[in-house]
C-alpha positions in Angstrom: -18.0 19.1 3.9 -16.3 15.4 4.4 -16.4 15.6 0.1 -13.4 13.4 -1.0 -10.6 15.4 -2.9 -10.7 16.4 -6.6 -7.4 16.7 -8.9 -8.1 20.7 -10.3 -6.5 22.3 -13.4 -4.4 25.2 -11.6 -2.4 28.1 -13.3 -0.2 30.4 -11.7 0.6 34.3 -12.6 3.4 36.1 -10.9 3.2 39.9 -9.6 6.0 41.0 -8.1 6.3 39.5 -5.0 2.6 38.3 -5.2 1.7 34.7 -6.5 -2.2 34.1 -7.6 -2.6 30.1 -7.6 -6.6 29.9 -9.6 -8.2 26.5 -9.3 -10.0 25.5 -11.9 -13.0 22.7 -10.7 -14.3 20.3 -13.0 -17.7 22.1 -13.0 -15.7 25.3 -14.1 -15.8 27.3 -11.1 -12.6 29.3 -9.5 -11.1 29.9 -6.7 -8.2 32.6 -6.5 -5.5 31.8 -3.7 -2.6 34.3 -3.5 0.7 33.6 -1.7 3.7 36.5 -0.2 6.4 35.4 0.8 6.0 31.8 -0.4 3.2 31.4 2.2 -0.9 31.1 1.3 -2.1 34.8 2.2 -5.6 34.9 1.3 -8.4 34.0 -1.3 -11.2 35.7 -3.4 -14.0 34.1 -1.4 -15.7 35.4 2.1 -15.1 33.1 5.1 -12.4 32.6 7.4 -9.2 32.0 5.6 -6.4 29.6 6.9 -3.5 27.0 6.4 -1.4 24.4 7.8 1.7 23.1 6.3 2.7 19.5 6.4 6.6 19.5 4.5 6.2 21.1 1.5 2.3 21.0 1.1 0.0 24.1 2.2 -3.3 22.7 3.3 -5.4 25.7 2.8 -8.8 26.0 4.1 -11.6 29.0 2.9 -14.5 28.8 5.4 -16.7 25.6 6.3 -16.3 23.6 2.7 -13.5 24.1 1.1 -10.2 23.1 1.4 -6.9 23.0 -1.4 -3.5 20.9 -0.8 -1.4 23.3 -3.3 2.4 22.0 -3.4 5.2 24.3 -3.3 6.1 23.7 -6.6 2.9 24.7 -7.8 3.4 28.4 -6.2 6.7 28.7 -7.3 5.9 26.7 -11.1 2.5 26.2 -11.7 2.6 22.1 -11.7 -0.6 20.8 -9.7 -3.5 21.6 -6.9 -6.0 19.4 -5.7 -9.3 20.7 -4.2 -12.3 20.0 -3.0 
């Protein structure tokens, strides 16, 4: 908690309708957060899930630690995520 950000390889797979966003952190653990409807709509990880949007940036939250700022562009192109 209170870590500063870290920039996160990210890569992005389309299922239909369903976007999977996996963060990739320097120490080479993931994080799986999937998107419907162009909005963040859960994660592979217990703990209470939620988001906030500031313009086109979803600030996405997964229980007391962790927190991702994954663009738009990213969900719809796979360009860039930062987490922590």
């Amino acid at each position: 908690l209170g870590q500063p950000m870290t920039s996160c390889k990210a890569n992005v797979v389309r299922t239909g309708d369903k976007i999977d966003v996996t963060v990739t952190w320097p120490d080479g653990g993931t994080r799986i957060i999937s998107f419907k409807a162009g909005k963040p709509a859960g994660a592979d990880a217990p703990g209470e899930f939620r988001f906030t949007r500031e313009g086109s940036l979803n600030i996405v939250r997964i229980g007391a630690s962790e927190r991702f700022e994954i663009t738009d562009q990213l969900a719809e192109l796979g360009n860039k995520a930062v987490g922590q």
